[in-house]
N, C-alpha and C positions, 0 to 999 in steps of 0.2 A: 251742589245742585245749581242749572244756570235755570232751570227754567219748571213751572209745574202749572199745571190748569189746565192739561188736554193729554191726552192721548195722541203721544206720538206711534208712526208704526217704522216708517225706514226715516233715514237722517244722512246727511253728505257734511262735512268739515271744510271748507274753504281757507283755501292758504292763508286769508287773512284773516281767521278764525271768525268768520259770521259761519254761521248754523243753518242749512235748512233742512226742516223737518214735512213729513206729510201727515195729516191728520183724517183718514177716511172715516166718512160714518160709520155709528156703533152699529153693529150685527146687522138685519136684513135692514134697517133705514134707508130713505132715499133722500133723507139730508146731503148739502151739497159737501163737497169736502174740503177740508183746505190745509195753504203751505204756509207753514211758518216760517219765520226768519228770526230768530234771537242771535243776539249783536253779541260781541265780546261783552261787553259793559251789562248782560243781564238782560236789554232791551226786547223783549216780547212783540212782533209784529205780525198780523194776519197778510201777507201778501199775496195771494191770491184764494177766489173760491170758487166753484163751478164747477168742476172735475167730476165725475159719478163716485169715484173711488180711487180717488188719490192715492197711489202705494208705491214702488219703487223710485229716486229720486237716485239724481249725478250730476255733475258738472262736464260741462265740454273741458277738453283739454288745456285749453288758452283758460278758464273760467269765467268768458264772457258769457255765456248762456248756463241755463240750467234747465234741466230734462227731467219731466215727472210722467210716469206712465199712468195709465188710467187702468186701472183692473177691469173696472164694466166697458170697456169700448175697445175697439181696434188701434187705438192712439196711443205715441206719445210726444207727449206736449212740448214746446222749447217756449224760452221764456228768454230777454236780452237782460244782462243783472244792467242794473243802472249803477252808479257812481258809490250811493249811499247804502246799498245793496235790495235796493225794491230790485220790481217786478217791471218788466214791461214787454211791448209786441208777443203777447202770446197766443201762439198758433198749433197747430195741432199739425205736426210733422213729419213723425214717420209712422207710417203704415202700415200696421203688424197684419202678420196672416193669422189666419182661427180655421179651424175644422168648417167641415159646409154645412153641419149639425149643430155648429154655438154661433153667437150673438157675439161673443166678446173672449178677450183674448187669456185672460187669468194675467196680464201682465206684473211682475212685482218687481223682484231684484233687478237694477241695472250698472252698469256700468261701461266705461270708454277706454279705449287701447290710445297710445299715443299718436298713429295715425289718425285718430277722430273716429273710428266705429266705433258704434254703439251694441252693446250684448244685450239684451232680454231676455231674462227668464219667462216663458209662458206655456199656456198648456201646451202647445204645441213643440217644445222644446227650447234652446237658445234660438232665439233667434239675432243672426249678426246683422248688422244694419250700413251703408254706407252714409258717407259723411251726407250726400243729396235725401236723403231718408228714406230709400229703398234698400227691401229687405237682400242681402245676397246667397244670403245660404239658412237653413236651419239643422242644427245640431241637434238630434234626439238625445234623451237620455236612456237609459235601457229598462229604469221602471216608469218612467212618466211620470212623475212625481214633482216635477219642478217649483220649486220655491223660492229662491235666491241663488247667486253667484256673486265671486269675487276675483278678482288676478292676485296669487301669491307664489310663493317661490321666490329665491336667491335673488333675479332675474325679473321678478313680475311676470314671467311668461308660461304661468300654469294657471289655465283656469280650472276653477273650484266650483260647484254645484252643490248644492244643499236639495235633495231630493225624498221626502217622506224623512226615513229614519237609517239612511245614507248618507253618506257624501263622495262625490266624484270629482276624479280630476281630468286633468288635458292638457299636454305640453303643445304650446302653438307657437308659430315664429312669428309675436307679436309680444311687445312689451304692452301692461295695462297700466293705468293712469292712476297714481294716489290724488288723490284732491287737496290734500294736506300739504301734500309738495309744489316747489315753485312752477308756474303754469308754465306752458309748452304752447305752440302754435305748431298745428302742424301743416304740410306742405297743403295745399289748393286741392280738391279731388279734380282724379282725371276724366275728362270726357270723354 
């Protein structure tokens, strides 16, 4: 056990083995949520809170940043890791589409391709995101159900969806990012 006293809901592993976890409020509450960081050594830290519903969580490629989606909003957040592995400059960055009928996005699972986009699972499908935080495509799934995704395969180059009481795949010509593995910088996006 490295850590206990909250409810974790999603979790990313950083090459340097810090931890960060999201913590969203218990059932319909509108307590704020928050991201934990626990250190190799067991260290426990609240570093950020504010979020509506903190849920899906990633690392950029390089693992300079850290990316939490908000379930209640159209956001998701980046965050610059600092040295020690705080938090800092967080802004609210890429801009998820929602139906014209909902308020917020069901944002949860995320994750990054080695080019620097960004996946999200939400109601509206994957949505892929460029490195600038605009959305460039959305990927439906065929029951709507979306919950999480990952990149796996030989290759990293199949993504997985976790949709209700499914799972989907997709071979794409993009390599996805383990967080676990040494960071990557990828090239500049193009204008």
């Amino acid at each position: 056990m490295i850590a206990e006293g909250f409810a974790g809901n999603d979790i990313v592993v950083a090459h340097n083995g810090n931890v960060y976890v999201t913590n969203p409020p218990a059932g319909n509450s509108n307590d704020p949520s928050k991201v934990w960081l626990i250190k190799p050594t067991g260290e426990k830290t609240v570093v950020d809170t504010g979020l509506a519903y903190a849920n899906g969580i990633t690392l950029s490629p390089d693992q300079t940043l850290l990316y939490v989606a908000d379930y209640r909003s159209h956001w998701v957040y980046s965050y610059v890791i600092k040295p020690d592995g705080t938090l800092d400059s967080k802004q609210r960055f890429y801009w998820l589409h929602v139906p014209d009928s909902a308020d917020r996005s069901n944002a949860d699972g995320i994750r990054v391709d080695r080019e620097g986009r960004l996946y999200v699972a939400t109601a509206m499908g994957i949505q892929v995101c460029d490195q600038a935080g605009k959305v460039q495509c959305v990927i439906p799934t065929p029951n709507r159900r979306l919950s999480n995704l990952t990149f796996g395969g030989p290759q990293f180059d199949t993504l997985f969806a976790t949709c209700g009481d499914k799972v989907y795949k997709r071979k794409l010509k993009v390599t996805g990012v383990n967080a676990w593995d040494k960071p990557n910088k990828p090239a500049a996006p193009r204008l």
